[in-house]
C-alpha positions in Angstrom: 26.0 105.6 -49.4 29.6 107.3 -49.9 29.7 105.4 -53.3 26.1 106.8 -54.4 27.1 110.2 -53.5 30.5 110.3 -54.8 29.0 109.3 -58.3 25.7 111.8 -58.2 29.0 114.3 -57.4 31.0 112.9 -60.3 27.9 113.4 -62.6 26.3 116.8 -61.0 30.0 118.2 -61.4 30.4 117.1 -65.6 27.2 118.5 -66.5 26.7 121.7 -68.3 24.0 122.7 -65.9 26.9 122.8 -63.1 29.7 124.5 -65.2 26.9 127.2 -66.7 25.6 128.1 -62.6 29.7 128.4 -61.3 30.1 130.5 -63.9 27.3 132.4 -63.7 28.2 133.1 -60.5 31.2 134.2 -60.8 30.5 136.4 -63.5 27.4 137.8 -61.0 30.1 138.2 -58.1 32.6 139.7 -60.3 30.7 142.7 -61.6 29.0 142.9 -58.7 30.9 146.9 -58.0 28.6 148.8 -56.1 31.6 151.3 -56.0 33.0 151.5 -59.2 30.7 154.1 -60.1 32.4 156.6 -57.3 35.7 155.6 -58.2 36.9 158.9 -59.4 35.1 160.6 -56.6 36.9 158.0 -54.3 40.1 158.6 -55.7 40.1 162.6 -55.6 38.4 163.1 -51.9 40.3 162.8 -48.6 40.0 159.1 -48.9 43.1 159.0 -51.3 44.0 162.3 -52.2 44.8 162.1 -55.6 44.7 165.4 -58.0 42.4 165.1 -61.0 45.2 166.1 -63.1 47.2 162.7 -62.0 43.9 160.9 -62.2 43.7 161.4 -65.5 47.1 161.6 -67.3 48.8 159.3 -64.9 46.8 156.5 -63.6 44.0 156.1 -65.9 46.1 155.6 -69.1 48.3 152.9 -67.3 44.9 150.8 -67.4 44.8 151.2 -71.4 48.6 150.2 -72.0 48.8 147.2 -69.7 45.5 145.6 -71.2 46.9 146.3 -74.7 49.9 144.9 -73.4 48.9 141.5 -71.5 46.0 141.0 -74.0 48.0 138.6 -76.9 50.0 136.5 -74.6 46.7 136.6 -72.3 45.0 134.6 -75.0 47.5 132.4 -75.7 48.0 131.8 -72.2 44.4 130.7 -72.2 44.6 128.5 -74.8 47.7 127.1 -73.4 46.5 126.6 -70.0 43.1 125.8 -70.6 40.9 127.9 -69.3 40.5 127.6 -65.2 43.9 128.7 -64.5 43.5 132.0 -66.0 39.7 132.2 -64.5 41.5 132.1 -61.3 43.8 134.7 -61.6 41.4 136.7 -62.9 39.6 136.3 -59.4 42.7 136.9 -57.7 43.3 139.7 -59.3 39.7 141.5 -58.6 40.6 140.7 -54.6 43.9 142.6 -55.0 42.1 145.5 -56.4 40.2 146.3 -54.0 42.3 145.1 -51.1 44.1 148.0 -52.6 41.7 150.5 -52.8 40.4 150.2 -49.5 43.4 149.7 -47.3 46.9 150.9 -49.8 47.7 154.7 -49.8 50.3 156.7 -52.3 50.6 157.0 -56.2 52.9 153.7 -56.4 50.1 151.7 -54.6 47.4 153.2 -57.1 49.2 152.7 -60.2 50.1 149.0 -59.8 46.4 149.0 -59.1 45.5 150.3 -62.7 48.7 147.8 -64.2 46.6 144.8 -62.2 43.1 146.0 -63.2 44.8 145.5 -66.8 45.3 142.1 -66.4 41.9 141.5 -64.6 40.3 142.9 -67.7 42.8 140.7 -70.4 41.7 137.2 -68.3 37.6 138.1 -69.4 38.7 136.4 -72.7 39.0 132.8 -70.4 35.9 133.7 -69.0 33.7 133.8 -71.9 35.8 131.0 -73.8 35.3 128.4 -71.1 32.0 127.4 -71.7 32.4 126.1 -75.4 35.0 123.4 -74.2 33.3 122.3 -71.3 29.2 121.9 -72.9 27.6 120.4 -76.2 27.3 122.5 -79.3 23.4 122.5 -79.1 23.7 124.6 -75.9 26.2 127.4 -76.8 23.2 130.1 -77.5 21.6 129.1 -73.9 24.3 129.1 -71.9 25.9 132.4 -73.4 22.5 134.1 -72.8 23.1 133.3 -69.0 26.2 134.3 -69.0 25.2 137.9 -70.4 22.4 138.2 -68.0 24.4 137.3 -65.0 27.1 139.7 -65.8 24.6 142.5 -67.4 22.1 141.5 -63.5 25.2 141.9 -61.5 26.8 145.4 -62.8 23.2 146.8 -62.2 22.4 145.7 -59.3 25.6 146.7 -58.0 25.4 150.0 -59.7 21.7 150.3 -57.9 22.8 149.1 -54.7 25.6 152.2 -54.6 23.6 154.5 -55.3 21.0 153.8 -52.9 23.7 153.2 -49.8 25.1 156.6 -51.0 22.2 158.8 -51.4 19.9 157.1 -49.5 21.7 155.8 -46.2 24.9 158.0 -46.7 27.7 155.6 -46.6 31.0 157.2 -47.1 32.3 155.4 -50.3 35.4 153.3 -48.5 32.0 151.1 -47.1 31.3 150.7 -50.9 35.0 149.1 -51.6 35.1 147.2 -48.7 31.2 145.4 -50.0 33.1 144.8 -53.5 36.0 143.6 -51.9 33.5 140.7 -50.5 31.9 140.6 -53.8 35.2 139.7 -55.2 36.1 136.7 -52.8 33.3 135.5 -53.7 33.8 135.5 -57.6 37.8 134.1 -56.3 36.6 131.6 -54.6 33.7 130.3 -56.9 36.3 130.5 -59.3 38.2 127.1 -57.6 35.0 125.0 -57.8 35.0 124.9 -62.0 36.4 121.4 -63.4 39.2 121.8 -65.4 38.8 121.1 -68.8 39.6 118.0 -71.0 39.9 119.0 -73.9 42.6 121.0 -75.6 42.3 124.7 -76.3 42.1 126.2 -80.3 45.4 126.0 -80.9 47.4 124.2 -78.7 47.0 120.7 -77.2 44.4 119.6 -79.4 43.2 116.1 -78.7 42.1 115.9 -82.5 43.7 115.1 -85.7 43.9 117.9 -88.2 42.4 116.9 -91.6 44.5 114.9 -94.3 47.0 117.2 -95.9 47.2 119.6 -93.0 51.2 120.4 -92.0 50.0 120.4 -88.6 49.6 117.1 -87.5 47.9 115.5 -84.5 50.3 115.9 -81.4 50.1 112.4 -80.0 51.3 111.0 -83.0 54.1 113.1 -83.3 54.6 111.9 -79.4 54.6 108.0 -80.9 57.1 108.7 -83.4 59.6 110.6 -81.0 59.3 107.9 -78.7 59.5 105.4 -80.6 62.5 103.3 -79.4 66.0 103.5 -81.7 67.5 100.6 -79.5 67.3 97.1 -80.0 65.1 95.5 -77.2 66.3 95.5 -73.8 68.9 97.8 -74.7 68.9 100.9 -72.3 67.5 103.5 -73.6 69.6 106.7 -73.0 67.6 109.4 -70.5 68.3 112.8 -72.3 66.1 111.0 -75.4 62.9 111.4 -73.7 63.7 115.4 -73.0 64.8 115.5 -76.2 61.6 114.2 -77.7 59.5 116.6 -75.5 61.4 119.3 -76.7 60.8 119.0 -80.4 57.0 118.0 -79.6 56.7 121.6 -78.0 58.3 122.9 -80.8 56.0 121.0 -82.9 52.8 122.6 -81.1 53.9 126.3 -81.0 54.7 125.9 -84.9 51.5 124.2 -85.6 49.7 126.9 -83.1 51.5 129.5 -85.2 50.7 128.1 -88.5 46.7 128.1 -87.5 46.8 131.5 -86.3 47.9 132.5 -89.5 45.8 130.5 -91.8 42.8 130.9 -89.6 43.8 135.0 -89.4 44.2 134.7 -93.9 40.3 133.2 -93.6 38.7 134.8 -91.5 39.3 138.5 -93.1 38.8 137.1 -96.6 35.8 138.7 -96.7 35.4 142.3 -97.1 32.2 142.7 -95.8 33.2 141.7 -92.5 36.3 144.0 -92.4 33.9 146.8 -92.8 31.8 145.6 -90.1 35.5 145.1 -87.8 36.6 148.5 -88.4 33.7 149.9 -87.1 34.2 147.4 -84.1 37.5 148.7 -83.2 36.7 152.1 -83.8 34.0 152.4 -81.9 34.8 150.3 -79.0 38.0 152.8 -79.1 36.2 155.7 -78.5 33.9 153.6 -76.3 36.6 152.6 -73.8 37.7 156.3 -73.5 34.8 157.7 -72.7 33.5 155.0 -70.2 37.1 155.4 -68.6 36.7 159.1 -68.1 33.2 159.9 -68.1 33.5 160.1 -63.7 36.1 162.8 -64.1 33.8 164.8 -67.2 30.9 164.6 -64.3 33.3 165.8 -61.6 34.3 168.8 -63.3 30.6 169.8 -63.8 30.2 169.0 -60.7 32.4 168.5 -58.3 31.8 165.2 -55.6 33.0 167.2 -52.9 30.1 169.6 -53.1 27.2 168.1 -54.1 25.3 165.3 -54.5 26.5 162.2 -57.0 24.4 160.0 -58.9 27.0 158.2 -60.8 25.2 154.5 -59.9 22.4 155.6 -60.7 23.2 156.9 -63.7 25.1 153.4 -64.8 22.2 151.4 -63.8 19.8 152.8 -66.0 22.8 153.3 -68.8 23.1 149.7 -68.7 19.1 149.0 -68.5 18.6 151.6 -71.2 21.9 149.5 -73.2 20.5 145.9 -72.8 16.7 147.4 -74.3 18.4 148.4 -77.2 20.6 145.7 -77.4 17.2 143.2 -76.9 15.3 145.0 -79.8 17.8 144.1 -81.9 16.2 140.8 -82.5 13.1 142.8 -83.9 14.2 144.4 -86.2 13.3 143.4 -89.7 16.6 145.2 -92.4 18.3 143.8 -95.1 21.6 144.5 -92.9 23.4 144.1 -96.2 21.6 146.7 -97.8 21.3 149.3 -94.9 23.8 148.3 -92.2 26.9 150.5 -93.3 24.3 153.5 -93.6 22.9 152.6 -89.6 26.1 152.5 -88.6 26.8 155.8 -89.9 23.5 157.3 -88.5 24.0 156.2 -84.7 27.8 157.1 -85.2 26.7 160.5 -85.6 24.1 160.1 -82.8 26.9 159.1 -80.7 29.0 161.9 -81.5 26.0 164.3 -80.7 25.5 162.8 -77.2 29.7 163.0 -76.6 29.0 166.5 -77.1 26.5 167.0 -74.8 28.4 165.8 -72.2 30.9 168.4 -72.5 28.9 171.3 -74.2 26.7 172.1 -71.0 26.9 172.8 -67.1 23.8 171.1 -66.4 24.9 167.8 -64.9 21.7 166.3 -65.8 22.0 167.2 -69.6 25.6 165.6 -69.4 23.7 162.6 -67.5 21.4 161.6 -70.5 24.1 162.7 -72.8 25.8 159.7 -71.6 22.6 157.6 -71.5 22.1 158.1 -75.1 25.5 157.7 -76.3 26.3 154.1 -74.4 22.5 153.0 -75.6 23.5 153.5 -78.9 26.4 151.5 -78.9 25.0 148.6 -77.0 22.8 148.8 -79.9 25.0 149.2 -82.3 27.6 146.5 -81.0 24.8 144.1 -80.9 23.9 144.2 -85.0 27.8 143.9 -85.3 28.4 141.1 -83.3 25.5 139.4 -85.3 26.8 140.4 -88.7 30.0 139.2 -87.9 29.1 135.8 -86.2 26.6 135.0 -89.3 29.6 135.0 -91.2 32.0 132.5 -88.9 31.8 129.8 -87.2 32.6 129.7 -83.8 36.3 129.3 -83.3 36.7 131.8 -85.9 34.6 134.3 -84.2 36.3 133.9 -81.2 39.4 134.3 -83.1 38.1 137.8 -84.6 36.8 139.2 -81.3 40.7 138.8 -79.9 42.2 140.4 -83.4 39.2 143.4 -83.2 39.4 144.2 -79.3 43.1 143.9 -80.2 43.0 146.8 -83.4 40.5 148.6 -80.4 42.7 148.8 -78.1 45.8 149.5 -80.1 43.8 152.6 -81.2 43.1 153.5 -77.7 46.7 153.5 -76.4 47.2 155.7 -79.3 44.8 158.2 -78.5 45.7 158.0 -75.0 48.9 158.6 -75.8 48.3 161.8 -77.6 45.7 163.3 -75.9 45.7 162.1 -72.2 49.1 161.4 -71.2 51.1 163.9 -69.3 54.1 162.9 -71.9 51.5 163.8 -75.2 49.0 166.8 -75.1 48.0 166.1 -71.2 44.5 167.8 -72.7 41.9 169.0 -69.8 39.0 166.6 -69.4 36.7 169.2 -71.0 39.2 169.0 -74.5 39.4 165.4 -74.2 35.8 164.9 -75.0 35.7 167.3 -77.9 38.3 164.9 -79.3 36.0 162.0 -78.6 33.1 163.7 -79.9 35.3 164.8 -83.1 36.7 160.9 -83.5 33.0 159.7 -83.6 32.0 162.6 -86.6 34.8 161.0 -88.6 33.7 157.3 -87.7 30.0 158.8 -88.8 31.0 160.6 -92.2 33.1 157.3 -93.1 30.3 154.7 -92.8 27.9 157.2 -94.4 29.8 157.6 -97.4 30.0 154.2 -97.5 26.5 153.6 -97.0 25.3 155.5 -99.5 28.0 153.4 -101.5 26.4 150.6 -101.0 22.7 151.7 -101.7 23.3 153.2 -104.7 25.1 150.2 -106.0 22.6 148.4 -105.2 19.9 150.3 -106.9 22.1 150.0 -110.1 22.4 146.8 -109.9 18.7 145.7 -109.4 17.9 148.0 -112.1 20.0 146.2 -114.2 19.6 142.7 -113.6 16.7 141.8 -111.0 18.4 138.2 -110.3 22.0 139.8 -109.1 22.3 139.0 -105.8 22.7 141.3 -103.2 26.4 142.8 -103.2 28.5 142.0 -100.4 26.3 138.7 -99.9 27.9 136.2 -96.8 30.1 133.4 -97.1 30.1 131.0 -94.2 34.1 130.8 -93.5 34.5 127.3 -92.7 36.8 126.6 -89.4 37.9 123.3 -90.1 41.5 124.0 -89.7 40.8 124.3 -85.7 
């Protein structure tokens, strides 16, 4: 009986089904934040006594430069380690922030809280990369739905869930941290019960060869010809050779890890079309992190938690309902994206940059409210045509590859902004000036891919009118990620 159960485990426990529901529940657990939209408020009432002023050009930006930081040898880390290890710390990490918001006191406490929440946020890349080494090609667009929707299900319900214990049964918001801090033990713990991965990551420990005429060769074989013996038989061979061999075969890997970096880095940006569609990737994810970071202060100066009634959750779980709608239609919509994507870009760029604005512009909290509805809708839908432009154009690995070098150029542009306009050390701007700055960043995004959407129409045009067979300019080329 032991024998029959052991191998139903052994099966149950390779299957995709099993990997796809661990992770779906951790990624359910661990955006499961009833209280994340009452941070601020939590942060500037009697619980912790923080000013806004250090809320927002102290702690806040530390967030921005540790993820920027960690995020590089995050990834490589990932690919090193393969996958669970970093899954792990990203659960154990979760636990510490919120062990810390409920129960640790002072500004020290709160801004190794921010450094930690920037390493949380660097491990999602092991999160969403898991799957592909772990299940069969045919079910990558399943899975990854499930993964969305388990994520997307538990940030609204938790969202929902806030708000109602807030408004509804008026629990003071440490009762909300102390419900994520479960939330999170559960993501930690479900975290141990994924398998840990065979095979090799992108770039390092990969179990197969590279093609013929590669530099990079397969690593076991470099492992046969290091050890092969140099002594005659039955000689003893000497022990420092085996260390020595081991040495060179790590050296081996990192240069051939390097080396397809690189190339894969050259391929993947050979085509201009998909650098346009980058750029506005990292711009607007830029200018999307700032505002999502900040938006709880912009709503307490309005008005203030301390005085009247907040509707924060509320507000985020219809944001993110309202996102995922526009987001879903995306799969309705009949454009030649070639033709009219830059100019869409530019259209919602500029809606966006209206909705920052009416945010700020206005003392109506409610105004500010759908400001930020329409503004986050727009991006989710926006996002969504990106992601698909770009992924029509790579193959997997590679589009994993560009999501790391884009949130990367995103972020990058976000420590740079935050270092201007929100640090104490740059401008130290007031909340209300910050998001005139956002609003003005999102006109410039707008008039840029408007230009160059008309650019591209007009070319167009010409070009039909001259030859009706000329193919579409800017048409896709598959880049091919044999090199991984």
């Amino acid at each position: 009986m032991n024998r029959i159960m052991n191998s139903w485990w052994k099966d149950w426990s390779s299957s995709w089904v099993y990997h796809t529901v661990v992770l779906s529940v951790f990624g359910f657990f661990a955006n499961f934040r009833p209280a994340e939209p009452f941070l601020t408020p939590y942060l500037v009432g009697p619980y912790k006594n923080i000013s806004e002023e250090q809320v927002t050009n102290i702690l806040y930006p530390i967030w921005t430069y540790s993820y920027l930081a960690l995020l590089l040898p995050v990834f490589l880390l990932t690919d090193y380690l393969r996958y669970k290890p970093i899954i792990v710390v990203q659960g154990v990490c979760l636990v510490i922030n919120w062990t810390l918001l409920c129960f640790a006191q002072g500004m020290p406490a709160m801004k190794y809280l921010h450094f930690n929440n920037g390493i949380a946020t660097a491990t999602d890349v092991a999160y969403f990369s898991y799957i592909y080494c772990v299940i069969p090609s045919d079910r990558y667009q399943k899975v990854t739905s499930y993964l969305r929707t388990a994520t997307l299900v538990g940030y609204t319900v938790g969202s929902t869930l806030g708000q109602l214990l807030v408004s509804v049964a008026g629990l003071p918001y440490f009762y909300l941290n102390a419900i994520n801090l479960g939330s999170a033990l559960m993501a930690c713990l479900s975290s141990f019960l994924l398998p840990m991965p065979r095979a090799g990551g992108m770039f390092f420990n990969k179990e197969t060869a590279a093609p013929p005429g590669e530099q990079c060769q397969d690593s076991r074989s470099h492992d046969r010809e290091e050890d092969r013996p140099s002594t005659p038989p039955g000689d003893i061979k000497p022990p420092r050779k085996k260390g020595q061999a081991a040495g060179k075969l790590r050296r081996k890997n990192l240069g051939c890890a390097v080396h397809l970096l690189w190339t894969s880095f050259i391929d993947c940006y050979s085509s201009r079309k998909l650098i346009y569609w980058s750029l506005w990737w990292a711009f607007a994810t830029c200018g999307y992190y700032q505002i999502f970071n900040y938006i709880q202060l912009m709503w307490n100066h309005i008005e203030p938690s301390g005085s009247s009634p907040v509707f924060n959750g509320g507000v985020e779980a219809v944001t993110t309902l309202v996102g995922a709608i526009a987001a879903f239609s995306v799969g309705f919509m009949k454009l030649d994206w070639d033709i009219w994507g830059e100019l869409a870009l530019g259209l919602f760029s500029a809606i966006s940059s209206g909705a920052v604005y009416a945010t700020v512009l206005t003392d109506s909290i409610w105004v500010s409210y759908a400001g930020y509805v329409t503004f986050k809708a727009s991006y989710m839908l926006l996002i969504t045509i990106t992601t698909f432009q770009i992924a029509a154009n790579l193959s997997l690995e590679c589009y994993a590859l560009v999501f790391g070098i884009n949130t990367f150029v995103a972020l990058l542009l976000q420590t740079i902004l935050t270092a201007i306009v929100v640090d104490e050390s740059g401008l130290g701007l007031s909340i209300v000036k910050q998001f005139i700055v956002y609003g003005t960043y999102y006109v410039v995004i707008s008039l840029l891919f408007l230009g160059r959407g008309l650019y591209t129409m007009s070319r167009y045009k010409c070009r039909s009118k001259n030859d009706s067979s000329q193919d579409v300019p800017g048409d896709s080329v598959v880049i091919s990620s044999y090199k991984f």
